[in-house]
C-alpha positions in Angstrom: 94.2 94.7 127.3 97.4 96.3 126.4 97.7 98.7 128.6 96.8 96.7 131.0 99.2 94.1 130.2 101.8 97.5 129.9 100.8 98.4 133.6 101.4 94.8 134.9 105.0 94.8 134.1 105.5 98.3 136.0 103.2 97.0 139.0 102.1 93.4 139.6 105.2 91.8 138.2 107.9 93.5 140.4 105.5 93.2 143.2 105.2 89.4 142.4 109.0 89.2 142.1 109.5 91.2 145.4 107.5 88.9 147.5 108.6 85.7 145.6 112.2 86.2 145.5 112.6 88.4 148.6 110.0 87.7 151.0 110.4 84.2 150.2 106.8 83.6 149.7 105.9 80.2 147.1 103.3 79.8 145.1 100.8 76.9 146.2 101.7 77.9 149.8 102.1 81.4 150.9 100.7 82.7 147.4 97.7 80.7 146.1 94.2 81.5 144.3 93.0 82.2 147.3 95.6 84.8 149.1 96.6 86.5 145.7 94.2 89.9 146.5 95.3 89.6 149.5 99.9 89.0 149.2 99.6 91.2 145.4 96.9 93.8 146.5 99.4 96.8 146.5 100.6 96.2 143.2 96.6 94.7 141.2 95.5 98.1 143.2 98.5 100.7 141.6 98.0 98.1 138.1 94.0 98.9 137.8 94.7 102.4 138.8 97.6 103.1 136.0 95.7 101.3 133.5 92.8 103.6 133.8 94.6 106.6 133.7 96.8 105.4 130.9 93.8 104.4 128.8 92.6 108.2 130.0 95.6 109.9 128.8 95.7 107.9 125.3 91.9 108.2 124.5 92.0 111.6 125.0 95.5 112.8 123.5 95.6 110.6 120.8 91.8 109.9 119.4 90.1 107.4 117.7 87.2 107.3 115.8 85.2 104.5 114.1 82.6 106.6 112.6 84.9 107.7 109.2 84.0 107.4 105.8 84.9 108.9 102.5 81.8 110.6 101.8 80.6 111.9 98.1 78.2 113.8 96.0 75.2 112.1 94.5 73.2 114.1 91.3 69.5 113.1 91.1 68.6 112.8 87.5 65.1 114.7 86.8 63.6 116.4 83.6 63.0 119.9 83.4 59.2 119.5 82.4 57.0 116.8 82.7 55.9 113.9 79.9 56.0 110.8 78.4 59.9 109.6 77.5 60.5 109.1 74.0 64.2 108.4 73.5 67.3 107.1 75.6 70.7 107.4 74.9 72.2 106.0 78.1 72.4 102.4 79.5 72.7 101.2 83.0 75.9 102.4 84.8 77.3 104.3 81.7 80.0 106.9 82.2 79.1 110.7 80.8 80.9 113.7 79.5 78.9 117.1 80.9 76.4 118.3 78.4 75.7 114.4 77.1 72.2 113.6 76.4 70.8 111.2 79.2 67.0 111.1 77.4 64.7 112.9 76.0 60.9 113.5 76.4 58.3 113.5 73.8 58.5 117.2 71.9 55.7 117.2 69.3 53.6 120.3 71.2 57.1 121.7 71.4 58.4 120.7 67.5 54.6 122.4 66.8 55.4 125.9 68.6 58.8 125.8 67.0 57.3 125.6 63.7 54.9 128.5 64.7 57.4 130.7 66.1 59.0 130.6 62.5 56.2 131.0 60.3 56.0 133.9 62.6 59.3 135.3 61.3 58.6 134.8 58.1 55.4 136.2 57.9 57.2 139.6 59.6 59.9 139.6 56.8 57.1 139.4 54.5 55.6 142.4 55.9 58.6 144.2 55.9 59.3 143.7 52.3 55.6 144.7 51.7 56.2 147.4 53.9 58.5 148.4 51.3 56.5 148.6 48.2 53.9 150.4 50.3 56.7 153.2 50.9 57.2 153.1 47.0 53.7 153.3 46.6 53.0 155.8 48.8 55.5 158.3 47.6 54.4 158.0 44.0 51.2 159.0 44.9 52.9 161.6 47.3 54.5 163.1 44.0 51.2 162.6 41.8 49.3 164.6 44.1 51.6 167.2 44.5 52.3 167.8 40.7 48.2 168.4 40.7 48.4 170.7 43.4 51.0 172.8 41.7 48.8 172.5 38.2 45.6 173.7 39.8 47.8 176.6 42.0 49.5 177.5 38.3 45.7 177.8 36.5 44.9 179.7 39.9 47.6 182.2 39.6 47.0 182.6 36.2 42.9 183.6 36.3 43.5 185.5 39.3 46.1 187.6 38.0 43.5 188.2 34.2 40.7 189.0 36.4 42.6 191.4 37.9 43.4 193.1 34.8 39.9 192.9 33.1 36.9 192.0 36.0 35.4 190.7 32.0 37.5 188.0 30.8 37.3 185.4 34.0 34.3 185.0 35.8 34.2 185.1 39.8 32.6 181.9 39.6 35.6 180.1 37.7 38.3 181.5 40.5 35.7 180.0 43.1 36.0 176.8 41.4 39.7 177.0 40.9 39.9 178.1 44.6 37.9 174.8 46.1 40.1 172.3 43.5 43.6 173.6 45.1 41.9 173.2 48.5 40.6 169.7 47.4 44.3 168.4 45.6 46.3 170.2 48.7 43.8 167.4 51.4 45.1 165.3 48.8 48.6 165.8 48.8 48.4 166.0 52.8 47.0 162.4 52.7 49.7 160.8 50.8 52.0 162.6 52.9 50.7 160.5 56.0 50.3 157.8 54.2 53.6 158.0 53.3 54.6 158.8 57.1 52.5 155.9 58.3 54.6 153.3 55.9 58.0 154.7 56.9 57.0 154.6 60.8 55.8 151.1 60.1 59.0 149.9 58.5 61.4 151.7 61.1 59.6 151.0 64.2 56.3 148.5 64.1 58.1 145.8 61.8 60.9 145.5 63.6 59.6 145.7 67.0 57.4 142.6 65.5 60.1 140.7 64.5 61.7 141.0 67.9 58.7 139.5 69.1 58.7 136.8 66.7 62.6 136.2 67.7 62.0 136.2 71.2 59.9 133.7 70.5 61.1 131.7 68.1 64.1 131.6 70.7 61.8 130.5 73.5 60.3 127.7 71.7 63.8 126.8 70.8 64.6 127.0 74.3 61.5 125.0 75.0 62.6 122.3 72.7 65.9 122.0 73.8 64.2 121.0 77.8 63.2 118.1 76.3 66.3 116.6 76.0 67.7 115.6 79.6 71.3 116.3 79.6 74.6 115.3 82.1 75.3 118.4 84.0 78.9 116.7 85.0 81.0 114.6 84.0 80.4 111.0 85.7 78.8 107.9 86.3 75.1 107.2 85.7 73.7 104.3 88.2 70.2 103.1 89.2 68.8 104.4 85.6 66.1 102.5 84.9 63.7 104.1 82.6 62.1 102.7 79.7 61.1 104.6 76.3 57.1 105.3 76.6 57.5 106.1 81.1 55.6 109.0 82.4 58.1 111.2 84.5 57.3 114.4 86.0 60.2 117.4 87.4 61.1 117.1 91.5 59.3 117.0 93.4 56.8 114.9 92.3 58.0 112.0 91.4 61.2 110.0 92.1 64.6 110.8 90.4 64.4 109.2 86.7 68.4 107.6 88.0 71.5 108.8 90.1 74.3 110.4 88.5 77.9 110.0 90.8 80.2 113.1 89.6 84.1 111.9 88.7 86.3 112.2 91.7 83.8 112.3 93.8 84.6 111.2 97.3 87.9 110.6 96.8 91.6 111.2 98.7 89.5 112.8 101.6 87.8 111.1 104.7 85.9 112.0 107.1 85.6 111.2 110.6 83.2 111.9 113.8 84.8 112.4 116.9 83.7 112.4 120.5 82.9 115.9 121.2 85.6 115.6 124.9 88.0 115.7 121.7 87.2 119.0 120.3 89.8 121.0 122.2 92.7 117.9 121.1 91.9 118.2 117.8 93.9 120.6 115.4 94.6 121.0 111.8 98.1 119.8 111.3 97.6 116.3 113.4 98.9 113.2 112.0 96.6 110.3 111.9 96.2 106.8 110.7 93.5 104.8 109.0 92.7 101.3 107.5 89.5 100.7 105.9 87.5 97.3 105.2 88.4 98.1 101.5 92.2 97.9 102.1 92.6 95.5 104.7 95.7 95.2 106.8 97.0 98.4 105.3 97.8 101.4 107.8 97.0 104.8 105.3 99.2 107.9 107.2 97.0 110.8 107.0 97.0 114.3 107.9 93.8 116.7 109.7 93.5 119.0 106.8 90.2 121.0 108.5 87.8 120.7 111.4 84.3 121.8 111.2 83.3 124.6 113.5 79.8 123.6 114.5 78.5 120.3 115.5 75.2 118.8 113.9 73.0 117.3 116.1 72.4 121.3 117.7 70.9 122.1 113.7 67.5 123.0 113.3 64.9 124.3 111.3 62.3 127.4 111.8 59.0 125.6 112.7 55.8 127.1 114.2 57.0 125.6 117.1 59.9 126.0 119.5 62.5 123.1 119.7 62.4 120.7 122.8 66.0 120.4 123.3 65.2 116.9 125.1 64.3 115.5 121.8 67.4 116.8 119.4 68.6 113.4 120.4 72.6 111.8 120.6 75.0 114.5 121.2 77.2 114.4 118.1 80.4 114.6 117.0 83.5 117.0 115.7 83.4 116.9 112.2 86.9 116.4 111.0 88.3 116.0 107.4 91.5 114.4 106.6 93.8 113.8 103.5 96.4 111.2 103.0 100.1 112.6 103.5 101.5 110.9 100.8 100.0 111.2 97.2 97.8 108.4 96.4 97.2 107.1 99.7 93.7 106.7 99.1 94.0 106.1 95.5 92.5 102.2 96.2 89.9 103.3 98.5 86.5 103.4 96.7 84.6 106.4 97.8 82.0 105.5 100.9 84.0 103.5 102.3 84.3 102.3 106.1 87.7 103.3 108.0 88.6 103.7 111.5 90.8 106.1 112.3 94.1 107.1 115.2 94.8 111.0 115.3 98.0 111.4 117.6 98.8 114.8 119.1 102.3 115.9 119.4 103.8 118.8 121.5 107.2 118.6 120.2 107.2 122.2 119.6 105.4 123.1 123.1 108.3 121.6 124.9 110.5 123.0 122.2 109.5 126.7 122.9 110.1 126.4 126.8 107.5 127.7 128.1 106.5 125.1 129.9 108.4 123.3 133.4 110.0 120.6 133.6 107.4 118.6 135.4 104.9 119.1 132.6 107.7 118.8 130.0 107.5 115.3 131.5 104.0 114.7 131.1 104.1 115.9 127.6 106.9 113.7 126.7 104.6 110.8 128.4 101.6 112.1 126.4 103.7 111.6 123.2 105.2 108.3 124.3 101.7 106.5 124.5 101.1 107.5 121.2 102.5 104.4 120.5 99.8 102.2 122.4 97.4 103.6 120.1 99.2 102.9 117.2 100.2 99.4 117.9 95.9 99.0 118.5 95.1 100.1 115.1 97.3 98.0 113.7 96.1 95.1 115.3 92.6 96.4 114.0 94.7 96.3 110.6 95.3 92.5 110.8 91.9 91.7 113.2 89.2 93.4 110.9 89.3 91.0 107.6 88.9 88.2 110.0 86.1 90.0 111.7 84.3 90.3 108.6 85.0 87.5 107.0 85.3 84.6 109.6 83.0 86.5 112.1 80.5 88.3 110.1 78.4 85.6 109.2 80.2 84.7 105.5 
């Protein structure tokens, strides 16, 4: 209607004014109802055609989007393991720190295993320290042994060595004897010498390759216990947490999130809008825009086109077993475009998911600035920036239009 009303001054009226003030023609009697196609046809013909092509030039130099929101990251609350809840320490709607504890599931099979895992320990350290006393043990009867051996070799030494001087005074048969109990104490003295071995190998490298084990899992049961405990992974807002001490939960997938955890700052002094895909090529980081939202009525937020998204998503799919029917991707979709307000805070008062429509406006100031363009298209692009200002009178009629649309009009 504005441009239309724009193009009726620059056609219809002066051709009204030509043929009423010129021509001489009146109204009610040259001009009526009847003859108006027929005496204003040259300038209801140039009006329609320059209001289309204006209404061309603005939609497509200077977009405008409805589809824009603030959008924001949702955490789905869910245990690590399955069971019956035993404890909360949350309430509905409660803000977190990260790490807090949310709830925690019943841990008696867990609190058991813990206990296990450190009777385990201690039942190692007390090997170890008996481990110990064996090595004592072991190397006294090490020594006892070998002081035999070295009594019998002595006794030995000493019959051989009379037999040799006089065959008489020792008898073959006591050297025999003498021979078989150094043979017997030396086994000996090699047995407590493994036995000894075996305790020192069993106190270096068995015990404490045990109590590694009995670490490990005496941390895993620690570990284990700890899972039971549901904890905040970020700092935020809990919402839609409605379990009850004694519910049955199980981890995703199986069952539905225990609540809804909204990080802090999430959503907020960035929006984002879905263009028409015609505006892909118009579009550039840099662009001013404008915005109001249903949440700040009659309030024009300047922003700025921080980044454009370089695929579109309605052409996403997934690998199947069978190939896509392009027929049945459905609606083509839109440029993905993120924008920030230019001046801090500008979107401090806008709650995060909220509704906006937003103006971009193109400008080729420096274009025509560079010269490297002609003069004909320097006065296009002049033109191009001029109508800008169509499109932001709209919005801010939108501005003042949209409480009463959803107030007065929106069935309240």
């Amino acid at each position: 209607m504005l441009e239309l009303t724009l193009c009726s001054m620059l056609t219809l009226l002066p051709d009204y004014l030509f043929r009423r003030y010129v021509q001489g023609k009146r109204i009610g009697h040259e001009i009526t109802l009847f003859s108006v196609w027929y005496e204003l046809r040259w300038g209801i013909t140039t009006c329609l055609i320059l209001t289309v092509l204006l209404i061309a030039v603005v939609l497509y130099n200077h977009p405008s989007s409805e589809n824009v929101t603030s959008l924001f990251r949702t955490v789905s609350i869910y245990p690590e393991v399955g069971g019956r809840v035993s404890e909360i320490y949350i309430g509905y709607n409660d803000r977190v720190k990260e790490g807090d504890p949310l709830f925690k599931m019943d841990s008696t099979r867990q609190e058991a295993a813990l206990a296990t895992a450190r009777a385990r320990v201690a039942e190692v350290d007390a090997s170890a320290a008996t481990a110990e006393a064996d090595i004592l043990t072991s190397e006294g009867k090490f020594q006892e042994a070998k002081g035999a051996l070295e009594q019998a070799q002595d006794e030995l030494r000493t019959k051989t060595q009379l037999q040799q001087r006089n065959a008489d005074i020792v008898a073959a048969r006591e050297i025999e004897k003498l021979q078989t109990l150094v043979a017997t104490r030396q086994g000996a003295v090699d047995a407590a010498a493994a036995a000894k071995q075996s305790a020192q190998t069993r106190i270096s490298s068995v015990i404490p390759a045990q109590k590694a084990s009995a670490e490990a899992e005496l941390a895993a049961a620690k570990v284990e216990l700890d899972r039971q405990v549901v904890r905040a992974g970020v700092a935020g807002r809990v919402d839609q947490f409605v379990l009850r001490v004694g519910d049955v939960i199980q981890p995703a997938p199986f069952t539905r999130a225990a609540g809804i955890l909204i990080p802090e700052g999430a959503g907020e002094n960035q929006l984002v809008a879905g263009f028409n895909q015609i505006e892909a090529q118009v579009i550039k980081v840099g662009m001013a825009a404008e915005a109001t939202c249903v949440t700040k009525p009659m309030a024009i937020i300047p922003l700025v086109v921080t980044r454009e998204q370089n695929v579109i998503a309605a052409g996403q799919i997934r690998a199947t077993d069978q190939l896509t029917d392009l027929s049945k991707i459905g609606a083509p979709g839109t440029v993905t475009v993120f924008l920030e307000p230019l001046f801090k805070g500008g979107l401090d008062t806008v709650p995060p998911g909220s509704s906006c429509i937003v103006n971009a406006y193109s400008s080729n100031h420096d274009l025509i600035a560079s010269g490297k363009v002609g003069s004909l298209e320097k006065i296009y692009l002049h033109g191009v920036d001029a109508v800008a200002l169509v499109h932001a009178l709209i919005i801010r009629l939108q501005a003042i239009v949209l409480p009463l649309k959803v107030l007065v009009l929106g069935g309240h």
